[in-house]
C-alpha angles and dihedrals in degrees: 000000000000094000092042094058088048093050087049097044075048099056096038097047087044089051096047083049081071111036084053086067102044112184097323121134121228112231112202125197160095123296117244100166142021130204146170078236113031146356130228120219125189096217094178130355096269099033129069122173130195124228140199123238111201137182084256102047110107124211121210124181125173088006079292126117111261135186127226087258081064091062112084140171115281091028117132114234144187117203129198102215117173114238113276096015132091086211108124105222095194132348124213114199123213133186129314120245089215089046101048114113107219117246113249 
């Protein structure tokens, strides 16, 4: 009984995963440009794309709540953008390239 309420915890918290995300596409990246406005983001070497920052887009970095002012140049991003819009939902900010300590 103990295995069959697991399997079921699994299922439902696994299909809430994916109705939390609706139809919205996740753009990956590195930032180019910052603006009140929009960000910039290089996706591959040849390809940039321009999104819009809105009141209601959200910024997490380190699974912590972050602010536009967090996000720099050179910071990898994923960006949850809803399908057939360039309006960024919510932002979370990785590690900068230029910031990252090398392993030793």
């Amino acid at each position: 009984m103990k295995h069959l309420t697991l399997i079921v915890a699994a299922i439902l918290i696994a299909g809430a995963s994916l109705v939390a995300h609706g139809d919205n596409d996740h753009v990956r990246g590195t930032v180019s440009a910052v603006s009140a406005q929009s960000i910039t983001l290089q996706i591959t070497a040849k390809t940039t794309t321009v999104l819009t920052v809105t009141p209601k887009t959200t910024f997490t970095k380190s699974g912590k709540a972050a602010r536009l002012a967090d996000l720099k140049v050179g910071d990898r991003v994923v960006v949850d953008v809803p399908k057939g819009t360039k309006e960024a939902e919510e932002i979370q900010i990785g590690v900068s390239a230029t910031t990252a300590k090398p392993s030793k």
